[in-house]
C-alpha positions in Angstrom: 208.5 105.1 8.0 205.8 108.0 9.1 204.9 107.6 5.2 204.7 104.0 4.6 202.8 103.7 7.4 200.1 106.3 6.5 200.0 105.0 2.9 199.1 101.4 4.7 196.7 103.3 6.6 195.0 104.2 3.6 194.7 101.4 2.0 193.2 99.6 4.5 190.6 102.3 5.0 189.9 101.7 1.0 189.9 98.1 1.4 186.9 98.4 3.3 184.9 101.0 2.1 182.2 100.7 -0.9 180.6 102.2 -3.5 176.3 101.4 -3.6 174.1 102.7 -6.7 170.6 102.9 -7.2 169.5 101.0 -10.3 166.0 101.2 -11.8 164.3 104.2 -10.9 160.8 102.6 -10.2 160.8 102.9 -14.1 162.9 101.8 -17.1 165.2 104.2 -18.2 167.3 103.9 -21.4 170.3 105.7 -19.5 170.0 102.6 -16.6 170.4 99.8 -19.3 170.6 96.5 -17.9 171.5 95.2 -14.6 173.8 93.5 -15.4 175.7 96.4 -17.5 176.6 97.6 -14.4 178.4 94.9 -12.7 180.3 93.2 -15.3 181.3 97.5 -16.8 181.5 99.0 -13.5 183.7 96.8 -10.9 184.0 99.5 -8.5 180.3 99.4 -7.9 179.9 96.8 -4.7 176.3 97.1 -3.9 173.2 97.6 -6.3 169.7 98.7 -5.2 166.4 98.2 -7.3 164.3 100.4 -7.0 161.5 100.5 -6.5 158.3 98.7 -4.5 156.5 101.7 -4.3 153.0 99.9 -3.0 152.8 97.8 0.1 151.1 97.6 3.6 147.4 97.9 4.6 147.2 94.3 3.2 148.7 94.4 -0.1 151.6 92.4 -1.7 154.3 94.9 -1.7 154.8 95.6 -5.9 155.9 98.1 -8.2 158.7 98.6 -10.6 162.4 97.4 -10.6 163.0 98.8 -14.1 161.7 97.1 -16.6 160.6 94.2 -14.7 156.8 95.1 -13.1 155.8 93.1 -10.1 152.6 93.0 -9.7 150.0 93.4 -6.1 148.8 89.7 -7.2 152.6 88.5 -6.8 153.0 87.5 -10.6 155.5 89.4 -12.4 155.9 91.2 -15.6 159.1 91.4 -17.9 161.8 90.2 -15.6 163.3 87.7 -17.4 166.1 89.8 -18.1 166.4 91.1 -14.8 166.5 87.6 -12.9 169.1 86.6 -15.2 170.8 90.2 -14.6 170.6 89.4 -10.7 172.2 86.1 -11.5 175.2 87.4 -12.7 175.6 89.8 -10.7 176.0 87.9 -7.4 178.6 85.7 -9.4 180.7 88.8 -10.0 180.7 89.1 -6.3 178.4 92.0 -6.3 175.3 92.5 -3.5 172.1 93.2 -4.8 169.4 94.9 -2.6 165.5 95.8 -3.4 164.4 98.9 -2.3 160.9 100.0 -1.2 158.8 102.5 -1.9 161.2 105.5 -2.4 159.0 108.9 -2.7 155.7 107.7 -4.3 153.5 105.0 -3.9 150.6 103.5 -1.7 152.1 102.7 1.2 151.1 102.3 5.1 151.5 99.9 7.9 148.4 100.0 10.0 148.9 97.5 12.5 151.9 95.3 14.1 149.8 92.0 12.1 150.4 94.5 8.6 153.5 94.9 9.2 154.4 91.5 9.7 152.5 90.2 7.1 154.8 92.5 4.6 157.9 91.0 6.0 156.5 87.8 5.6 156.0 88.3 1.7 159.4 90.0 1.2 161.3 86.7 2.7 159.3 84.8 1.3 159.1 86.2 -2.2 162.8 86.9 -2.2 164.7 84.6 0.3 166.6 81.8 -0.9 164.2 79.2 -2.6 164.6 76.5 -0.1 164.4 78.6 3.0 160.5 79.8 2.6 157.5 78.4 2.7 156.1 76.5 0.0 153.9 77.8 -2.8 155.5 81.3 -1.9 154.7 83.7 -4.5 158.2 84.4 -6.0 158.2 87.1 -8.9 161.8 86.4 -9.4 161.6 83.0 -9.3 164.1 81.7 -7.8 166.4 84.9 -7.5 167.8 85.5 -4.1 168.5 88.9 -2.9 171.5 89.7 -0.9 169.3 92.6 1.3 166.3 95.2 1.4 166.6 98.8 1.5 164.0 101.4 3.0 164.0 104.7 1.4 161.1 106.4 2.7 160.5 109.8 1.7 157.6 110.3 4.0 156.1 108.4 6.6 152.4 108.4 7.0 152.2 106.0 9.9 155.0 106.1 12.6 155.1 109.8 13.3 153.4 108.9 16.8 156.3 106.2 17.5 153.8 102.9 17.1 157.0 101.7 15.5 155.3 99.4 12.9 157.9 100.2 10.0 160.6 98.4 13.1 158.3 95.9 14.0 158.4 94.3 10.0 162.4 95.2 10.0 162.6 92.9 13.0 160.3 90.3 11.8 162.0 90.3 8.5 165.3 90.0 10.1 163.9 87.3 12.0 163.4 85.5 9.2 167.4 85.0 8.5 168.2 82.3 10.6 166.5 80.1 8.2 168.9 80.5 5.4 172.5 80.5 7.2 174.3 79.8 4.2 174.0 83.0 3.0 173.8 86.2 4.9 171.6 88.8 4.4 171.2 92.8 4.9 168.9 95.5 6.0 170.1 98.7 4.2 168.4 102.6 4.6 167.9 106.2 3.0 167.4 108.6 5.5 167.4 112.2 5.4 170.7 113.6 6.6 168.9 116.1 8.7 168.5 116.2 12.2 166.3 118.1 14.0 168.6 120.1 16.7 165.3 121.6 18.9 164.8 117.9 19.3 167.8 116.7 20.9 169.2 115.9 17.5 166.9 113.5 16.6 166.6 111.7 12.9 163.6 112.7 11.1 159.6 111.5 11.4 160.2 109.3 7.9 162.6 107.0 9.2 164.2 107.8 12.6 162.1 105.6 15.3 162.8 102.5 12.9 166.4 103.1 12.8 166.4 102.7 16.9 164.2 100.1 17.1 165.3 97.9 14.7 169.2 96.7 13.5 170.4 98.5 10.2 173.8 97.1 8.7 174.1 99.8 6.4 172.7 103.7 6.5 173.5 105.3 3.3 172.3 108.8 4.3 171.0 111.2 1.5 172.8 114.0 1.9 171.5 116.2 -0.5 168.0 118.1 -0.7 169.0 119.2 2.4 170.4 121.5 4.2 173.1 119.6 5.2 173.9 118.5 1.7 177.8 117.2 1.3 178.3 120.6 -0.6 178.8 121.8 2.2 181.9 119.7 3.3 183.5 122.0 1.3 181.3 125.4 1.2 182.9 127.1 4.2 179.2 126.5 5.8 180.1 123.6 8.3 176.5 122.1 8.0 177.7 118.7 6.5 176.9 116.5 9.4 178.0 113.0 9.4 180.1 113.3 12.2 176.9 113.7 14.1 175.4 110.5 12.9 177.4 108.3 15.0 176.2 110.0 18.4 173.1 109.7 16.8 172.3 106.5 16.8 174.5 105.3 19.9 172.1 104.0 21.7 169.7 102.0 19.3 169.2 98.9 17.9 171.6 101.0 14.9 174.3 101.5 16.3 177.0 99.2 14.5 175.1 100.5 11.5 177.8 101.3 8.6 177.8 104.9 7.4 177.8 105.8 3.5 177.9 109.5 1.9 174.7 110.0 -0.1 175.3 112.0 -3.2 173.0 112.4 -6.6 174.4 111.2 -9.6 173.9 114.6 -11.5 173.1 117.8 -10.9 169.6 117.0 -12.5 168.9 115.1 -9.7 169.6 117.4 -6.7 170.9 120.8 -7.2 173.9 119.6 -4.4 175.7 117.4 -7.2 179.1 116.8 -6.3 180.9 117.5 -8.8 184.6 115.5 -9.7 186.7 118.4 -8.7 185.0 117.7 -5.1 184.8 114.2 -4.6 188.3 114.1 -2.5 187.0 117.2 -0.2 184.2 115.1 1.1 185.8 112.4 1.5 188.3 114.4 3.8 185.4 115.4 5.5 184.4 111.9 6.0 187.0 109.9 6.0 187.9 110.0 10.3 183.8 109.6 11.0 183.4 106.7 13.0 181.6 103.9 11.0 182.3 105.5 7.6 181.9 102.9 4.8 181.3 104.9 1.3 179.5 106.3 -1.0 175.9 105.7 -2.5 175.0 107.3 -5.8 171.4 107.8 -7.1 171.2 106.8 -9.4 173.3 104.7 -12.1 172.0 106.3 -15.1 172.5 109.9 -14.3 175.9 109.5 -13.8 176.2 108.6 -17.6 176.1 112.8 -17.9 179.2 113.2 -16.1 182.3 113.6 -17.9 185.2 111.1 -18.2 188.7 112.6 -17.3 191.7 110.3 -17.2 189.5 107.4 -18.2 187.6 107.4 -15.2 184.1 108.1 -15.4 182.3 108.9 -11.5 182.0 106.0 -10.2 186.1 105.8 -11.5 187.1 109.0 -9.4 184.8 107.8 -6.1 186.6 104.3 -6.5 190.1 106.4 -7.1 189.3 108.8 -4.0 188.5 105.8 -1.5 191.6 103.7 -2.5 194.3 106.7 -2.8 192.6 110.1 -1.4 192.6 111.8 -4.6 190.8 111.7 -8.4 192.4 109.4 -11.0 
């Protein structure tokens, strides 16, 4: 009985949890292929992110590159036929699909409260259902609608001193919502893992003050480039620190936030790769972590490197290690 009833356990944990992959790069790379490759391929993959809009703020139309598809500051858009057909698809194969902005490079700033809402403004607008924005909206993607947005700021120029713009156009964007209730929609974010103990623990200058001020559904932390990297659930060091995340953001506007394991695709990436053989230690290590939903992978293509045992490539043996605890 004490079996069965941990195996149902487990499977219930599996049910719920999800695998999210960063898809694009800001560029086009041959390894990413396209979007669609990935859903229709790669059924464990729940939630896809394209990155990136690297340029937005201080008055601009937020643009950059999702791949191959270019969308430019005047709002047009170049090569994204594929990709809005790609998106398409996707979302009928049940899959999310999130755009991410502005990852580690780009022109970027919000100067004022009246900025930042004017950004959220162009990202419903541009990328909200069709008939739930204003008319003559700029829509790059025609008339592609996105399940969510993702922040994955790398550095923060303009909320060290706690102004709290980067909130301010989460919560206007969110605001936004209510219009469209036939479809719900998603704020997703990459912050650093670590957290700065002399502080009182608190989440760092790039993305930390947003995460209290403004809801979050999903934090898929990076935990790697760091020193609390998720090699070290299973280094002997004790510095992996999910487990902390959860006290963390207790008492902001986060705080139902879902939890994911951040992890690079290769060791290219980030030098704290996890490799296979690993994949079930961190998931011990994260499995009993309040609010623990997953993993996220960055990105797609890099995982192409890894090799396939037993038929399952890595996004095979994260999938096998969610559902049953251990690799295929």
């Amino acid at each position: 009985m004490l079996f069965k009833t941990a195996l149902l356990a487990l499977a219930a944990q599996g049910a719920f949890a999800e695998i999210v992959a960063y898809w694009g790069n800001g560029g086009y790379t041959e390894a990413d292929g396209n979007l669609a490759d990935w859903c229709k391929d790669k059924e464990h993959i729940d939630i896809l992110v394209l990155a990136f809009l690297t340029n937005f703020g201080h008055g601009q139309y937020p643009n950059g590159n999702l791949g191959y598809c270019q969308i430019n500051p005047d709002g047009t858009s170049s090569g994204c036929e594929q990709l809005e057909q790609d998106i398409a698809t996707c979302q009928q194969l049940g899959k999310k699909i999130f755009i991410s902005m502005p990852g580690s490079e780009g022109d970027f700033g919000l100067n004022s409260k009246g900025d930042a809402e004017g950004v959220a403004y162009s990202l419903w607008n541009s990328y909200g259902a069709p008939n739930a924005v204003q008319d003559k909206s700029k829509r790059p993607l025609g008339n592609v609608r996105i399940d969510g947005w993702d922040i994955d700021i790398e550095s923060n120029p303009y909320d060290e001193d706690g102004k709290g713009y980067l909130g301010a156009m989460l919560n206007k964007l969110r605001s936004y919502f209510e219009a469209d209730t036939a479809h719900k929609y998603y704020i997703g974010g990459a912050p650093q893992c670590y957290l700065n103990h002399d502080q009182g623990k608190n989440m760092d200058l790039n993305m930390g003050n947003s995460i209290n001020q403004a809801k979050y559904d999903y934090l898929w932390i990076q935990f790697y480039n760091n020193e609390c990297a998720a090699t070290h659930a299973y280094d002997g060091s004790n510095q992996f620190n999910l487990n902390e995340w959860p006290g963390v953001i207790a008492n902001g506007a986060s705080k139902n936030a879902k939890l994911y394991v951040g992890i690079p695709g290769n060791k290219a990436e980030a030098p704290e790769y996890v490799p296979t053989a690993h994949l079930a230690d961190v998931y011990n290590a994260a499995k009993g972590v309040e609010g623990f939903a997953g993993f996220m992978v960055y990105e797609v293509g890099d995982t192409k490197s890894v090799v396939v045992k037993n038929g399952c490539d890595y996004f095979g043996q994260i999938y096998s290690v969610l559902t049953t605890g251990h690799l295929c």
